[in-house]
Each structure stands twice: as C-alpha cells, then as structure tokens.
C-alpha positions, 0 to 999 in steps of 0.5 A: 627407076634405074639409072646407069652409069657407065664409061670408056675406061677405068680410073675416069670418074665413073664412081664419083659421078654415082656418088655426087648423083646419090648426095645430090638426090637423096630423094631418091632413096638410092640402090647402089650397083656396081658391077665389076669383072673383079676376080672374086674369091669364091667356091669354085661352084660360084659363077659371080659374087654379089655382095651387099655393103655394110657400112660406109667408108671410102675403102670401095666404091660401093661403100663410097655409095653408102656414104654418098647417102645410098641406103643399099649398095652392092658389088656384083663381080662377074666376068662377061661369060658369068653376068647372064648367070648374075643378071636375074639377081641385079633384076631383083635389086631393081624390082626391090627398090624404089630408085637404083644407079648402077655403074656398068657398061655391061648390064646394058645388054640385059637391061634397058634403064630410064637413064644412061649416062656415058663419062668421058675423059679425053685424056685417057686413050683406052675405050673399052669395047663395052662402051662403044658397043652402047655410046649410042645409047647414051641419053647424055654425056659426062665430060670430065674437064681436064684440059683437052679439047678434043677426044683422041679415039679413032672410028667416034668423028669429033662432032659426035659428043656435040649431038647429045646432051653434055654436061662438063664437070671439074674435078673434084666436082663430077656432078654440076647443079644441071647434071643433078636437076637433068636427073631429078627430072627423069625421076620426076617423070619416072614418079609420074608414070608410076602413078 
C-alpha cells in the first residue's frame, strides 16, 4: 500500500503526521519516503540524490522516521525538472515494500497512492502551486489546530474542507486515535485485496 502525505506549505506539520502515522501502525512495516527539492551535493553528473537513513535520531525528517518505527526511510532530493528521472527509483521502493508513506506533493504526478492525505494549517498563508494542483485529490484532510477558524487562501470557498473527510489534530499531537484507525482500515482493505 502507499500512502502519501502532503501539504500546502512548509513548517506545518507534514513530517510529524508521517511520524505519528508510522508509531501509531507498526503493523504496517512502514518504508519512509521523503521527497524534497533540497539542493543535493552531488556529482555534477547526478540529476537527484536518493539516500537511504541509517539510524534514528530527530537531525532529519527521515531519521525521525526511523525513530517513529519505520523499518526504512529514505530522502530523495530532486527538483521538479529532476523527479521524472527519480521516479522510476521511488517506483522501486514501492514494489520492494510491504507498506510505504511518502511525504510529497509532487510524486502525485507519478504515482496514484491507495491514500492521500493533505495537512493543513490556516494559519500560514503561502499554498504551494503542488498542493492546489492535487487538493482535490485528497482522500481526507488534516487540519492542524491552532486557533483560526477559517482558511485564508484565495480561489479554495470555505466550504471546501467541509466536504471531505477532516481529521483536527492539536499539536503536539498530529495524529488523533480516528486519523490512525482511518488509515488502519485503508491497510485493512489493502491487505484484503492483496489476498
């Protein structure tokens, strides 16, 4: 199954959703993603870096992984015009795993997962042209809790996070007991189709 996490902005919570996800289902046997457009320090030859965690420690988002319970974590760094070139390699992650979360916007242009979930938080105004190219994707929303009522973002009515499935979370807790029991159902049913 592959799960994919994404999110209209940066700083809002995104990796500690994966985090909470991951400890929250173990079951699961979790391959961590993260896919970033971090500048890498390469060979001028290489188009993206993907590098696989070692051990777990808070230093990066995908050691956080690690230490949520994820038993492999990775960090593909590529630019929009590098990813097509990365994509085939994320595709082999996926088939080598029982279970993956990915935190991304983009990969959604190469892939269709079995879940995607979009964090948001209205109180940060940027939206990233990724996330509202695939909002409507969104199997369920995230909404980060921290006092404001409603979204400040032009062209998306107010009413349009109303008509999904929205699960509030509190920080420090980003994930609540029925944002984990919705996604141990999709692995349910994923499971059950495998069968």
């Amino acid at each position: 199954m592959l799960v994919v996490v994404g999110g209209h902005s940066r700083k809002i919570g995104k990796t500690s959703v994966v985090a909470g996800i991951i400890a929250a289902t173990p079951e699961a046997e979790w391959t961590a993603v993260k896919i970033s457009a971090n500048r890498h320090r390469g060979s001028p030859h290489q188009s993206y870096v993907l590098s696989a965690e070692t051990a777990p420690a808070p230093s990066s988002d995908s050691a956080r992984y690690l230490n949520a319970g994820a038993l492999r974590s990775f960090w593909l760094r590529a630019s929009d015009a590098e990813l097509p070139n990365a994509a085939p390699e994320f595709l082999e992650i996926v088939a080598q795993s029982r279970n993956v979360i990915a935190e991304s916007n983009r990969v959604l242009r190469y892939v269709r997962p079995d879940l995607y979930l979009a964090v948001l938080d209205f109180t940060v105004e940027d939206f990233k042209d990724s996330s509202r190219e695939f909002l409507s994707q969104a199997d369920a929303f995230v909404l980060v809790e921290r006092g404001k009522a409603d979204h400040p973002w032009e062209g998306i009515p107010p009413n349009y996070f109303r008509d999904k499935t929205l699960f509030r979370v509190w920080p420090p807790d980003f994930v609540t007991p029925e944002l984990a029991a919705f996604v141990r159902a999709r692995l349910a049913a994923g499971d059950h189709l495998r069968r």
